[in-house]
C-alpha positions in Angstrom: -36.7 -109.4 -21.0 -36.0 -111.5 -23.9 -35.1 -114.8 -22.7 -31.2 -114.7 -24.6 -30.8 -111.7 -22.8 -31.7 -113.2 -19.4 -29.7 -116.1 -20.0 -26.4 -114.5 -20.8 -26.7 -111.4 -18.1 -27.6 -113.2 -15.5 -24.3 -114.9 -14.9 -22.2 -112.1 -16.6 -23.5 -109.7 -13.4 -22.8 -112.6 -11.2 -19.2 -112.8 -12.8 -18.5 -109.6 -12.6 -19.0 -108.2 -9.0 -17.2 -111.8 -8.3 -19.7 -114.5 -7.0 -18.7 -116.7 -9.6 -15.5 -117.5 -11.2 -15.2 -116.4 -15.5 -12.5 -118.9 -15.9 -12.8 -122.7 -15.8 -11.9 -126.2 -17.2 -15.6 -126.5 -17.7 -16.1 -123.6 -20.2 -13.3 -125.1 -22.2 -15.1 -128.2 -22.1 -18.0 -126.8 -23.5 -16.8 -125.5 -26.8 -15.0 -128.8 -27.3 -18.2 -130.8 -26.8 -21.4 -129.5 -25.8 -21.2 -127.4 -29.0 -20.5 -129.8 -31.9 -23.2 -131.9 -29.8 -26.2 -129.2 -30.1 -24.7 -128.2 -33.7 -25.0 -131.9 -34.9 -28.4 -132.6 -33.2 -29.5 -129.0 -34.4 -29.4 -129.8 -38.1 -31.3 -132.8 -38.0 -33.9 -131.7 -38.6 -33.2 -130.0 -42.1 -35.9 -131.3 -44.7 -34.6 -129.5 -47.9 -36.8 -131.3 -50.2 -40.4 -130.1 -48.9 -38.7 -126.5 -48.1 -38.4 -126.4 -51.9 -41.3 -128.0 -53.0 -43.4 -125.3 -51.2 -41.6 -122.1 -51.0 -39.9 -122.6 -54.6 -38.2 -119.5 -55.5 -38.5 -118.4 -51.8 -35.4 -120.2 -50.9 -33.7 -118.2 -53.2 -35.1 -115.1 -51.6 -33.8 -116.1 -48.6 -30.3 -117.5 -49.6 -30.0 -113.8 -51.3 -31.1 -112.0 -48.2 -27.9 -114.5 -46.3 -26.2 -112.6 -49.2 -27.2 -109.1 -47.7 -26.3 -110.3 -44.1 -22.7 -111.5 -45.3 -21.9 -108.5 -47.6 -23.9 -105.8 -44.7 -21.3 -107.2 -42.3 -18.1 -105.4 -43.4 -20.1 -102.2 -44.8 -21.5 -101.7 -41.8 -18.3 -102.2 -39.8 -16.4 -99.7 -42.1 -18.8 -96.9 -41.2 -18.4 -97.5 -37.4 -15.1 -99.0 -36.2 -13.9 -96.0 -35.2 -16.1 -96.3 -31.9 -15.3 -100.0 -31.3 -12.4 -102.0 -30.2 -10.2 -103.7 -31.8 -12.0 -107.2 -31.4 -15.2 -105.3 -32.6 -14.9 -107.2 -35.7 -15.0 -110.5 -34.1 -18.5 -109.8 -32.1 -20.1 -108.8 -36.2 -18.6 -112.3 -36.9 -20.9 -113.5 -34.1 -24.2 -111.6 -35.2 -23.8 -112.8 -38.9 -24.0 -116.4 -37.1 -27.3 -115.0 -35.7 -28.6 -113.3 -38.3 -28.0 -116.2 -41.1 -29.6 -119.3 -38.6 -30.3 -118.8 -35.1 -28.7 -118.7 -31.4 -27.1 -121.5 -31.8 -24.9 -120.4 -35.2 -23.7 -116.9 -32.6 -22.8 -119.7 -30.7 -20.3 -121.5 -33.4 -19.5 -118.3 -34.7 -17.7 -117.7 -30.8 -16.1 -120.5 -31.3 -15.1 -120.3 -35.1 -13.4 -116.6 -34.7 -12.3 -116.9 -30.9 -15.1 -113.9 -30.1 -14.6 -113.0 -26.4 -17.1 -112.5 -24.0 -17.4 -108.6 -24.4 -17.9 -109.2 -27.7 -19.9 -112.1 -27.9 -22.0 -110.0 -25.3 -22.5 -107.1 -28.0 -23.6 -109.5 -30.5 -26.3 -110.8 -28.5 -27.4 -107.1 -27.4 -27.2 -106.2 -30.5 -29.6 -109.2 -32.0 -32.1 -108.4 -29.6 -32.4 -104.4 -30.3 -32.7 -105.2 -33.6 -35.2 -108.1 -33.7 -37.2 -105.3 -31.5 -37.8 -103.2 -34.6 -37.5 -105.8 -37.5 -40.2 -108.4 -36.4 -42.8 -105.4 -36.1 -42.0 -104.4 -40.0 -42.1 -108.0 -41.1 -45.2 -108.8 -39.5 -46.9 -105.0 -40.6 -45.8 -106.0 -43.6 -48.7 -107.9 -44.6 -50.8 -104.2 -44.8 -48.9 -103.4 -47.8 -49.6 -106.9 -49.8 -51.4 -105.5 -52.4 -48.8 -102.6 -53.2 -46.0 -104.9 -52.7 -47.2 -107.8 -54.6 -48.1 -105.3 -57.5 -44.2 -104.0 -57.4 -43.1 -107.7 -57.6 -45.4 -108.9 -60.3 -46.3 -111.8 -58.4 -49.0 -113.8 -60.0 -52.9 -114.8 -58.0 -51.6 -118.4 -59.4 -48.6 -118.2 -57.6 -50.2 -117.4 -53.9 -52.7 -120.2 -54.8 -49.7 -122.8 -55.7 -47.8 -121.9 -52.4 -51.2 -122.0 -50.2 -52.1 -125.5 -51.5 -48.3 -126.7 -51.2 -48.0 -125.5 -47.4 -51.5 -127.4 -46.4 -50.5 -130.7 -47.7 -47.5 -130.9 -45.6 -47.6 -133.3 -43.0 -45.9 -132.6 -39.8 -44.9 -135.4 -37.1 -45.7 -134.5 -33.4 -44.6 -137.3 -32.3 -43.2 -136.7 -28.2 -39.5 -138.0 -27.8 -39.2 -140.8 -25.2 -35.8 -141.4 -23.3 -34.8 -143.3 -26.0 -34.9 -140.8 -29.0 -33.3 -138.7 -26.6 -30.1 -141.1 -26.0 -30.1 -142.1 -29.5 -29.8 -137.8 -30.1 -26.8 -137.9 -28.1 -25.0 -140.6 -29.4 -25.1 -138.9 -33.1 -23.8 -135.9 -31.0 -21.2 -137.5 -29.7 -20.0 -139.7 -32.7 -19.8 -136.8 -35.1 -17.5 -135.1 -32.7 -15.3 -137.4 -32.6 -14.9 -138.1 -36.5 -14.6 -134.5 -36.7 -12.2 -134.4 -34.2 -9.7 -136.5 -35.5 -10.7 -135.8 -39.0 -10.0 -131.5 -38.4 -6.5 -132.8 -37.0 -5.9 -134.3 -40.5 -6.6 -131.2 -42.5 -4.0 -128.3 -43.2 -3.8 -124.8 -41.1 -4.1 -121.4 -43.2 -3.3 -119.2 -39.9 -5.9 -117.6 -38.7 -8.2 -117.9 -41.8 -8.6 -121.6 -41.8 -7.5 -123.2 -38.0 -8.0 -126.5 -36.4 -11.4 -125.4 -34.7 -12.3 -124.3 -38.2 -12.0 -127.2 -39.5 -13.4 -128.9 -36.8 -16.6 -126.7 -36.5 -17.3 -127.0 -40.8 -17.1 -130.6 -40.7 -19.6 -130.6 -37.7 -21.9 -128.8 -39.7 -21.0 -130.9 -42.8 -22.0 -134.3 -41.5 -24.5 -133.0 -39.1 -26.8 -131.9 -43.1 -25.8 -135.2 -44.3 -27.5 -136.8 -41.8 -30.6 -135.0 -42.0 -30.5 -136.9 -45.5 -31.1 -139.9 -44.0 -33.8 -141.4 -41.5 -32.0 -140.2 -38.5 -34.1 -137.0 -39.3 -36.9 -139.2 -38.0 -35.9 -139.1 -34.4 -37.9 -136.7 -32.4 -37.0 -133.9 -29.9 -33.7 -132.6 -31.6 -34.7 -129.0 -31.6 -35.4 -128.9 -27.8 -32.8 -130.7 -27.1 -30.7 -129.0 -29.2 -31.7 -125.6 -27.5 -31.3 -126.7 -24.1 -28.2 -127.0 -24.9 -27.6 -124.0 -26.9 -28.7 -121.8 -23.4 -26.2 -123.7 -21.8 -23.2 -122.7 -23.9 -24.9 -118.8 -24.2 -25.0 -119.1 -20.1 -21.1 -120.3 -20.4 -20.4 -117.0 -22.2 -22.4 -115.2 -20.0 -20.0 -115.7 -17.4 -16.8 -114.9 -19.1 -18.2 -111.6 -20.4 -16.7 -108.0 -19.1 -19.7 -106.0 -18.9 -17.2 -102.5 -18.2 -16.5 -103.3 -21.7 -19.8 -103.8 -23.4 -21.2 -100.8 -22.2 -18.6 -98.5 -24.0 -18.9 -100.4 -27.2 -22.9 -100.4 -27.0 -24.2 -97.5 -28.8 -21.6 -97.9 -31.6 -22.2 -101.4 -32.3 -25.8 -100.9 -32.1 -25.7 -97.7 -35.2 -23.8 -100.7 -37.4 -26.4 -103.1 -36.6 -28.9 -101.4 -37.4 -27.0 -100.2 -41.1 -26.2 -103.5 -41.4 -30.0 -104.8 -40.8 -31.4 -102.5 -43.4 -29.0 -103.4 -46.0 -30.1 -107.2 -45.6 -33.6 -105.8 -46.4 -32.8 -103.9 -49.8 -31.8 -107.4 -50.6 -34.5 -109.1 -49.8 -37.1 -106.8 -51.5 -34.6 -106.9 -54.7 -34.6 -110.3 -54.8 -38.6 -110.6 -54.2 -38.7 -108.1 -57.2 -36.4 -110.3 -59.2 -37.9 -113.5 -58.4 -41.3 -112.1 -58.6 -42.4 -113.7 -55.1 -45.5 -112.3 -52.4 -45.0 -110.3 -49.2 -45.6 -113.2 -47.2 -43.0 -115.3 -48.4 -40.9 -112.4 -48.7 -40.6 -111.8 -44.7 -41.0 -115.3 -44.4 -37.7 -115.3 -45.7 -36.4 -112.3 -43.5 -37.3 -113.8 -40.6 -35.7 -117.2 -41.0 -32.9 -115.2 -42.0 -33.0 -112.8 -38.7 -35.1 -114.4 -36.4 -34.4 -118.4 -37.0 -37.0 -120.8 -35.7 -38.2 -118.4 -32.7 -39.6 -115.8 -35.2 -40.0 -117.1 -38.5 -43.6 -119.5 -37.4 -44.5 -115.5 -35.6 -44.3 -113.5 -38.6 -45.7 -117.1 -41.0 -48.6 -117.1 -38.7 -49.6 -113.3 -39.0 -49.1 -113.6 -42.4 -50.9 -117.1 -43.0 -51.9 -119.8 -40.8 -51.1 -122.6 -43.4 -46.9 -121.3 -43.8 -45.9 -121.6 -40.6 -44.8 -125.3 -41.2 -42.7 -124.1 -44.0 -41.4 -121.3 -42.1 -39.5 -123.6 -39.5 -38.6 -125.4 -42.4 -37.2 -122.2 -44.4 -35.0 -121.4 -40.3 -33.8 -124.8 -40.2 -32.2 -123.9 -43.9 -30.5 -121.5 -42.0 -28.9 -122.9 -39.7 -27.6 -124.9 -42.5 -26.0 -122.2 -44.1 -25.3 -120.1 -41.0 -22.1 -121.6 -40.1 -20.8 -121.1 -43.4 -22.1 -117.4 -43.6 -20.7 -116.5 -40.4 -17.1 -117.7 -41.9 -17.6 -115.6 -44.3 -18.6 -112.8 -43.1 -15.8 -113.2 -40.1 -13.1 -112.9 -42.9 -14.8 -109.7 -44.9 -15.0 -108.4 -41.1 -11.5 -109.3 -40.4 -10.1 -107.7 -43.8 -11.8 -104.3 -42.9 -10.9 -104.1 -39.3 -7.1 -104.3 -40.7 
């Protein structure tokens, strides 16, 4: 069992047949601070300058595949809301978090369009399913190289270039002591606070722009603009930053009505699944356009899809030397994800009616 899975069923059976309680002042707690904490110390570790210096035109691949996810969202929706509730729309909100930068954008995204646990839990159903059949195509992809490299017009001097890019970069491996680790979570907790009292500052658009909004976009605002400076020296972010991110998908977990995930399943599962090939038409039309190879073409899907779990699986079928890059090219998307997933929440909302 996949290990999101795991971690949010495990205490949604326990909440359910009533061993534990879905309703507490500590799941409150944790959207008002362990999230903006894991969000902040998540982006840290964004390094946009070598992501372009090595992948080049792939970023754009990529940012028009976040393009495919946003605009899939709603398309797929239309053809299958029939079958789903009337919050249905809120758990493709939560997906598009997913499928733009990783876990822990779903996990904004619950927090950004108020996605309840039933629909929070289809989401991450629904991510799982489909990562099931997209990482086998990404990574099978590197049979057709030839044919697909010949339909993009990708030039020999090209795979060199990005070959001899990804094997200069230097990677630190430095282990996190206690101190990196405190230092983590006081940037955690300061940006919260600024953004906070900051979000409280800032005018309400009903329920297109609110207060958590607000709060969550400034998060995600200062949290890249520190990545700018040397705080995106400090080791151990990412794990921390997960650890955390499992805590707040546990937190869900438990609030979840699994009664209500089951009859939603199957239709939510057909839109995914429209909705994931649609973000591939626009990745292969933007490799075509921007005349890049396979590799960094599901490179690019994966970061996209996957996030950091995935992307170094498929760069490392593909070629040894991009996996660097490819944690790179996630870390872009978590970036971005928070952003998408606003997006995409209000297309969602708009066809849901």
């Amino acid at each position: 069992m996949p290990p999101l899975i795991f971690i949010y069923l495990v205490p949604a059976f326990f909440s359910n047949v009533g061993l534990t309680v879905n309703k507490s002042p500590v799941y409150s707690m944790m959207s008002s601070i362990v999230l903006p904490m894991f969000l902040t110390i998540l982006l840290l570790n964004i390094d946009v300058k070598s992501t372009v210096k090595v992948m080049g035109r792939g970023v754009f691949v990529m940012l028009i595949g976040t393009v495919g996810v946003i605009i899939g969202a709603p398309l797929a929706l239309l053809l299958v809301k029939s079958g789903l509730g009337p919050d249905g729309w809120r758990g493709f909100a939560a997906l598009s978090g997913s499928w733009v930068g990783g876990t822990g954008n779903m996990a904004v995204a619950q927090v950004m369009w108020d996605v309840g646990g039933t629909e929070f839990g289809l989401a991450v159903i629904a991510d799982n399913a489909v990562y099931l059949i997209w990482l086998p195509i990404m990574l099978g992809s590197k049979n057709l190289a030839s044919r697909f490299n010949k339909f993009t017009g990708v030039s020999a001097q090209r795979l060199k270039q990005l070959h001899a890019a990804a094997e200069a970069m230097e990677s630190d491996d430095r282990a996190p002591a206690m101190r990196h680790y405190l230092y983590l979570i006081f940037f955690g907790l300061a940006v919260t606070a600024v953004s906070d009292q900051l979000s409280q500052l800032l005018p309400t658009f009903g329920k297109i722009l609110s207060t958590s909004t607000w709060r969550i976009l400034l998060v995600t605002t200062l949290g890249i603009a520190l990545s700018f400076t040397r705080v995106r020296e400090i080791p151990g972010s990412h794990n921390l930053a997960m650890a955390l991110v499992y805590i707040f998908v546990a937190n869900m977990g438990a609030k979840a009505e699994l009664a209500g995930i089951a009859s939603q399943a199957g239709w939510f599962l057909l839109g995914a699944y429209i909705w994931i090939f649609i973000h591939g038409a626009f990745i292969l039309l933007a490799a075509r356009l921007l005349r890049v190879d396979v590799h960094t073409a599901a490179i690019c899907s994966a970061a996209n899809i996957g996030g950091a779990a995935s992307a170094p699986i498929v760069a490392a079928y593909h070629s040894e030397s991009l996996v660097p890059v490819s944690i790179l090219m996630a870390l872009i998307g978590y970036a971005i994800g928070n952003y998408a997933a606003y997006l995409t929440g209000l297309f969602c909302q708009i066809v849901a009616g």
